[in-house]
C-alpha angles and dihedrals in degrees: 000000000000085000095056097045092051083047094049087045091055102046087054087062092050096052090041083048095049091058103054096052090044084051093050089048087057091047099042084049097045084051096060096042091056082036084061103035088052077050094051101040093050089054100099085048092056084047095062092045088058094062128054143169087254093051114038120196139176129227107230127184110224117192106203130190117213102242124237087274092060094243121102121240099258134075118211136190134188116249125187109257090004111062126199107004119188098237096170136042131193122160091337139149087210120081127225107271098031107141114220115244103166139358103214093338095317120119123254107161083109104030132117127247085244082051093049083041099056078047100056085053088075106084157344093257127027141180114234120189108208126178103224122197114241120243105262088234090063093044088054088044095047097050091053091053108067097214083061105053086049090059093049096044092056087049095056100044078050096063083042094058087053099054 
């Protein structure tokens, strides 16, 4: 009787045990959900830090296919207050030093290289939004031509607005 007792007694803690860890999965899941969606929804935020009066850029819409080998043609990395920066091109439409915006019209402004990864898995084509610096030549050329300047000007209080 004292067996089963002991038995009985030790069953109750693994099933106690069970369901905390069952209930710290759910928290530390839920954690990470509401950690994403904060990420996601300052994106556009992140976006407007990016791009100053002092540093014009363009948004630009590049449409890559995955190579024979299954990769694309490009290498990112993640850099603090930049993102995902393009570092390596090889028969790509992107340019070193693109930041990544959105992977077929998700954000990635905040993502993770393993995020922009899990992305890239979709297909064998995607559409990538990346924000590319000007050349230097072409921003000391716009500000001097007044159309320009409008152009940029309404790029950049749209930003704003977004923001």
């Amino acid at each position: 009787m004292k067996l089963n007792c002991q038995v009985f007694k030790e069953e109750i803690t693994i099933v106690h045990l069970n369901r905390h860890a069952a209930h710290l999965l759910n928290a530390w899941q839920g954690s990470c959900f509401k950690e994403k969606a904060q990420r996601q929804t300052s994106a556009f935020g992140s976006l407007s830090q990016l791009v100053t009066p002092h540093s014009p850029a363009m948004l630009m819409v590049v449409e890559e296919k995955q190579l024979p080998d299954g990769h694309y043609g490009f290498t990112c990395c993640y850099r603090d207050g930049s993102g995902l920066v393009v570092v390596k091109v090889d028969n790509s439409h992107l340019c070193v030093e693109d930041r990544l915006v959105e992977v077929n019209g998700v954000p990635v402004i905040s993502s993770t290289l393993e995020e922009l990864n899990d992305l890239l898995l979709v297909g064998p084509c995607i559409q990538i939004v990346v924000l590319r610096q000007l050349p230097l030549t072409l921003v000391s050329t716009c500000f001097k031509q007044p159309a320009i300047v409008s152009v940029m000007n309404l790029f950049m209080t749209l930003l704003s607005v977004r923001s």
